[in-house]
C-alpha positions as semicolon CSV with decimal commas, in nm:
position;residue;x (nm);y (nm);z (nm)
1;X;13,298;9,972;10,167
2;X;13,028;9,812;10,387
3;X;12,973;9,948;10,769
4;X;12,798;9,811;11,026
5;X;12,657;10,068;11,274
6;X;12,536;10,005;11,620
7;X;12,451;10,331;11,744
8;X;12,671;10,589;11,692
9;X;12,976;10,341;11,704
10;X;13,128;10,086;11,482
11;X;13,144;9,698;11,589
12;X;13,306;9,428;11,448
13;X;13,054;9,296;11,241
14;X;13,027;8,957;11,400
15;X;12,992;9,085;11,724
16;X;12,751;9,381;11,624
17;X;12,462;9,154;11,489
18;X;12,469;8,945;11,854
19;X;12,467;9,274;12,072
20;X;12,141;9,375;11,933
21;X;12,003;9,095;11,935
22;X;12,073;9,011;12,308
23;X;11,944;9,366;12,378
24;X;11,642;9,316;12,201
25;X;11,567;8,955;12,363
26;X;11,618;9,156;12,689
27;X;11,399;9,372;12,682
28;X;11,127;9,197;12,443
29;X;11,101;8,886;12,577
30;X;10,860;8,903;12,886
31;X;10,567;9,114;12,655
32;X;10,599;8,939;12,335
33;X;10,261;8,832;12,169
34;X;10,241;8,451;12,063
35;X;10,199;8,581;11,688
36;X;10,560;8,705;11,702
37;X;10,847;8,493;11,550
38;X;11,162;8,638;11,763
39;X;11,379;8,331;11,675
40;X;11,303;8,406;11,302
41;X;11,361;8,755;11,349
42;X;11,710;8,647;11,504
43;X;11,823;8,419;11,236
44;X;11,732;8,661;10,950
45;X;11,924;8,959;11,138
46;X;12,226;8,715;11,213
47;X;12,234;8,597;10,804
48;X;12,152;8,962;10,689
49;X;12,459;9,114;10,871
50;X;12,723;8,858;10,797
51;X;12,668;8,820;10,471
52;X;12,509;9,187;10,385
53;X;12,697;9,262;10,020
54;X;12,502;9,658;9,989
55;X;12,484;9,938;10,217
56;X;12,517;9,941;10,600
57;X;12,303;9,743;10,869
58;X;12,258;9,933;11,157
59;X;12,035;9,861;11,488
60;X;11,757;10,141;11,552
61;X;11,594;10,149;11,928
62;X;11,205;10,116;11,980
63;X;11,053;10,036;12,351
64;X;11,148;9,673;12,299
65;X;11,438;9,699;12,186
66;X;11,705;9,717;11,876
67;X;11,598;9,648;11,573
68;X;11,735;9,582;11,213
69;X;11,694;9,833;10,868
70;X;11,984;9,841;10,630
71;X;12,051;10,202;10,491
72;X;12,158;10,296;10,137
73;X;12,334;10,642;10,100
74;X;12,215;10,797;9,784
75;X;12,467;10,839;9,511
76;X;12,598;11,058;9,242
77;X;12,589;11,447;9,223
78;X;12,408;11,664;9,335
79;X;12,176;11,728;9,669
80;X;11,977;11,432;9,718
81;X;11,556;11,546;9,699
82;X;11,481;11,288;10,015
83;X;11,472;10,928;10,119
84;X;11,220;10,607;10,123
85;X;11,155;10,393;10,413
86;X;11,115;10,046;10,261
87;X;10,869;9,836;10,460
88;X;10,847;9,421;10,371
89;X;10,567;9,189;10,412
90;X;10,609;9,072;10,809
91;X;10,670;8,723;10,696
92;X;11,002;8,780;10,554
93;X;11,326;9,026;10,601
94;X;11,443;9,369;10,464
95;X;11,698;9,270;10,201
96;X;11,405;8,989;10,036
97;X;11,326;9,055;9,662
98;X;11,245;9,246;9,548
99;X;11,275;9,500;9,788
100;X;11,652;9,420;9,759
101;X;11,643;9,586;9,391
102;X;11,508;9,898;9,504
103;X;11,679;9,945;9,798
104;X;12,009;9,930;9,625
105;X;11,913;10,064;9,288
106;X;11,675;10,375;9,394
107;X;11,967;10,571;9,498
108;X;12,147;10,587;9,239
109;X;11,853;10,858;9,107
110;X;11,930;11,024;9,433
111;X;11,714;10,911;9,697
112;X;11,866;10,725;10,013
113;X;11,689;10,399;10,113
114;X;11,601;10,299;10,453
115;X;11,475;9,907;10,441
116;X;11,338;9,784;10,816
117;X;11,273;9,478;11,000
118;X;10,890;9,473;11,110
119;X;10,791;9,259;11,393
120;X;10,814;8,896;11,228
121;X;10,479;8,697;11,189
122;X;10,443;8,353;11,294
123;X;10,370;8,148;10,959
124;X;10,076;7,948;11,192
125;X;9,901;8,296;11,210
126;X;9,743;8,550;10,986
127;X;9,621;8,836;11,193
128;X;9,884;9,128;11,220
129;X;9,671;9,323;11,483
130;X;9,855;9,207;11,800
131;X;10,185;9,304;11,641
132;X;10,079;9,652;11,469
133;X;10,180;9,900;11,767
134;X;10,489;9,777;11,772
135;X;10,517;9,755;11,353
136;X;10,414;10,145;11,389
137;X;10,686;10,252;11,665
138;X;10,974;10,073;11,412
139;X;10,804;10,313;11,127
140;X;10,803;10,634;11,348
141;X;11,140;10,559;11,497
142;X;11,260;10,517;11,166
143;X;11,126;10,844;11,067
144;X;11,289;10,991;11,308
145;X;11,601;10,882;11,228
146;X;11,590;11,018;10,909
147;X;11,502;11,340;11,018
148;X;11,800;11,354;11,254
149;X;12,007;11,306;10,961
150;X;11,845;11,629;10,798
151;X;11,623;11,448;10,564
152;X;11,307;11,580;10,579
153;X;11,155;11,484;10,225
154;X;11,073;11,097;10,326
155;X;10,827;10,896;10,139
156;X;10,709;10,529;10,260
157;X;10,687;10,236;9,989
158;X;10,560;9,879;10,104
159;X;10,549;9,620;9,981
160;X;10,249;9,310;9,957
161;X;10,140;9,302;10,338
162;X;10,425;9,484;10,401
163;X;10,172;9,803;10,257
164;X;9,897;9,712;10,443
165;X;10,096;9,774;10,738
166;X;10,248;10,092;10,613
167;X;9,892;10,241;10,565
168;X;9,710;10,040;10,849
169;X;10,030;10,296;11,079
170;X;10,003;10,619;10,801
171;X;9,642;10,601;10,888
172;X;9,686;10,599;11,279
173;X;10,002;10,837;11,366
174;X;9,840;11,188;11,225
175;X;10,197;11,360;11,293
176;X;10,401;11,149;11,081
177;X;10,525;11,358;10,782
178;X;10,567;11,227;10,479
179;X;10,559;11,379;10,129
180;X;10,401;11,022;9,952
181;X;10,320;10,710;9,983
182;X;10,404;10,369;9,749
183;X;10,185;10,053;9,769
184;X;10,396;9,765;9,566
185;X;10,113;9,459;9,505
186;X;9,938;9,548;9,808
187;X;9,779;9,268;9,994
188;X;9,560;9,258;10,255
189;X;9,569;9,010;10,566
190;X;9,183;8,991;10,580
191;X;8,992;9,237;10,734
192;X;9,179;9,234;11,145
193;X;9,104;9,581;11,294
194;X;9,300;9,833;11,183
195;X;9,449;9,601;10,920
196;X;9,178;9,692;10,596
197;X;9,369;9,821;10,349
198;X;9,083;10,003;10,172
199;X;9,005;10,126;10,483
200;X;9,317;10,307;10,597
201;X;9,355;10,461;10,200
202;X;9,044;10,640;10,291
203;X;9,228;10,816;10,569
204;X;9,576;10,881;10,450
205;X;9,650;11,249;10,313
206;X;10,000;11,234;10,121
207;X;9,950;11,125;9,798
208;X;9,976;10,776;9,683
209;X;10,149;10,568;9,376
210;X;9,965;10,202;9,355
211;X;10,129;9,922;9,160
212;X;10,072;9,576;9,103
213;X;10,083;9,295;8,902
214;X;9,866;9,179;8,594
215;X;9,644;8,937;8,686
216;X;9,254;8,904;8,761
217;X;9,296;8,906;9,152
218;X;9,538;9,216;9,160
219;X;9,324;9,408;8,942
220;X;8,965;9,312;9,153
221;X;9,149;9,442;9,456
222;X;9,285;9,729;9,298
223;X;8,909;9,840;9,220
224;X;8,846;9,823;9,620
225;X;9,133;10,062;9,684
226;X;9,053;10,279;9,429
227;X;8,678;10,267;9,588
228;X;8,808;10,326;9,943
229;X;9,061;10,645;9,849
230;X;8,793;10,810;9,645
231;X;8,707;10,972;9,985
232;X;9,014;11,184;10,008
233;X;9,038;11,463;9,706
234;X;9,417;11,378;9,736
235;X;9,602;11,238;9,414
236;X;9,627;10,857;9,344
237;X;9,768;10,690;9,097
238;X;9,738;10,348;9,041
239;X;9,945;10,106;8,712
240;X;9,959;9,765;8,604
241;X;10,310;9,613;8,589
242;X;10,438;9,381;8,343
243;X;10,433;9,097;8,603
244;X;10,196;8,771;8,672
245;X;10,218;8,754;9,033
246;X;10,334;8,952;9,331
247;X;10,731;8,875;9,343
248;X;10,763;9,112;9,032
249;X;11,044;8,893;8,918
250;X;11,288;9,077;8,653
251;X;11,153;9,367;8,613
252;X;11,373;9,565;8,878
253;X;11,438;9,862;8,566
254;X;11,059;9,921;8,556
255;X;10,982;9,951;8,913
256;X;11,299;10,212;8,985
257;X;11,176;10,405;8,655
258;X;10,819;10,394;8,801
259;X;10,882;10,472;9,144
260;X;11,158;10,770;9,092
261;X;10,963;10,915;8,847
262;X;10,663;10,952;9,077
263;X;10,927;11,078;9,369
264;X;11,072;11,329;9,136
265;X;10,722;11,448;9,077
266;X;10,546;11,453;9,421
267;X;10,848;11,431;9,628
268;X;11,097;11,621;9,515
269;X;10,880;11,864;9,303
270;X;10,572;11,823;9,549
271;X;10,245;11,968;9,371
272;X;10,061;12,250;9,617
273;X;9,824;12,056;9,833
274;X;9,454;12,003;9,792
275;X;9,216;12,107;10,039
276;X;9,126;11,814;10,240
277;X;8,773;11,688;10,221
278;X;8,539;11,582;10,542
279;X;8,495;11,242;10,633
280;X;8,137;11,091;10,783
């Protein structure tokens, strides 16, 4: 049966979606950047959580506010090895495809799914920088809400911009834990400080599953990632899926086979770790 949480207690769910909202418009609205889309942000949390079909929407607090992540209890028997914080690309919401697939089908191989709203990008801009602190505190606070529900074992998968966030805020916060990381068609915004893909891979110590699509452009980028995480003696995998572009249309089976597979072995069997190597 779907729930809707707002902090520890349970709204009716037209009322729920409104109250964080107002509280977030409260205390956002006097230090928002011009880059950030609040009304979109609004609408997509308003259409998420009346019509949400899988799992529970809840509200989770950062310094500006609530903000949206639907959660996904794992299922079947058995202890569950962990969870995975779902990031999207900043241009769109946390139940898009085809994060939607995973979200929903990962736990049913045991791992619960935490999908958040980051801070929503204006479509007139393309640099992320302005919005990235705030992207981070969702990720940490997110974390941390995992943790307080005893799940330690948390890996991070994001997808198209949505990864170049993830590792832009991996790279930065040296005390989040997390036992792997999972770049879906990673794309870069450009090269905005703190925002080069390449770049933060060269700094990031958990290990790292990289998949995208089969076509010239994904693989010439996947050569500079490969390039920049060279620098870390910490494994990396990277595979071609059977898709043309980056919405990885229909092929929902092959991503949960990829992606658990890797969890189950770096996750939830983690390997003993490398010995880290020194950066100039």
């Amino acid at each position: 049966m779907r729930k809707f949480i707002y902090g520890r207690s349970f709204f009716p769910q037209r009322f729920g979606w409104f109250l964080g909202i107002l509280a977030f418009w409260n205390n956002a609205r006097a230090v928002i950047p011009p880059e950030w889309d609040i009304a979109r942000e609004q609408n997509w949390a308003m259409q998420i959580t009346e019509r949400l079909q899988d799992g529970e929407a809840i509200w989770l607090q950062s310094q500006l506010g609530k903000f949206l992540a639907l959660y996904q209890p794992a299922r079947g028997r058995g202890e569950s090895p962990g969870a995975v914080l779902i990031l999207p690309p900043p241009y769109t919401h946390p139940n898009s495809d085809p994060l939607r697939g995973i979200r929903v089908a990962l736990p049913r191989s045991g791992w619960h799914t935490l999908s958040l709203q980051l801070p929503a990008l204006d479509l007139s801009h393309s640099d992320y920088s302005s919005l990235l602190p705030a992207a981070c505190e969702r990720l940490g606070n997110s974390r941390a809400w995992l943790e307080n529900r005893g799940w330690e074992n948390v890996a991070v998968l994001g997808h198209s911009t949505g990864a170049a966030v993830a590792a832009a805020c991996i790279a930065q916060m040296e005390n989040l834990q997390l036992c792997g990381v999972i770049l879906l068609s990673p794309s870069n915004f450009g090269t905005p400080a703190g925002l080069d893909l390449s770049a933060s891979l060269a700094k990031i110590t958990p290990p790292i599953l990289d998949l995208y699509a089969d076509s010239k452009s994904a693989a010439i980028s996947a050569i500079d990632r490969a390039a920049g995480r060279r620098v870390r003696n910490q494994p990396y995998r990277q595979a071609i899926l059977p898709a043309s572009d980056s919405h990885l249309a229909g092929i929902n089976d092959v991503l949960i086979a990829r992606i658990s597979g890797w969890l189950q072995r770096y996750c939830a069997n983690p390997p003993a770790p490398q010995p880290k190597t020194d950066q100039k």
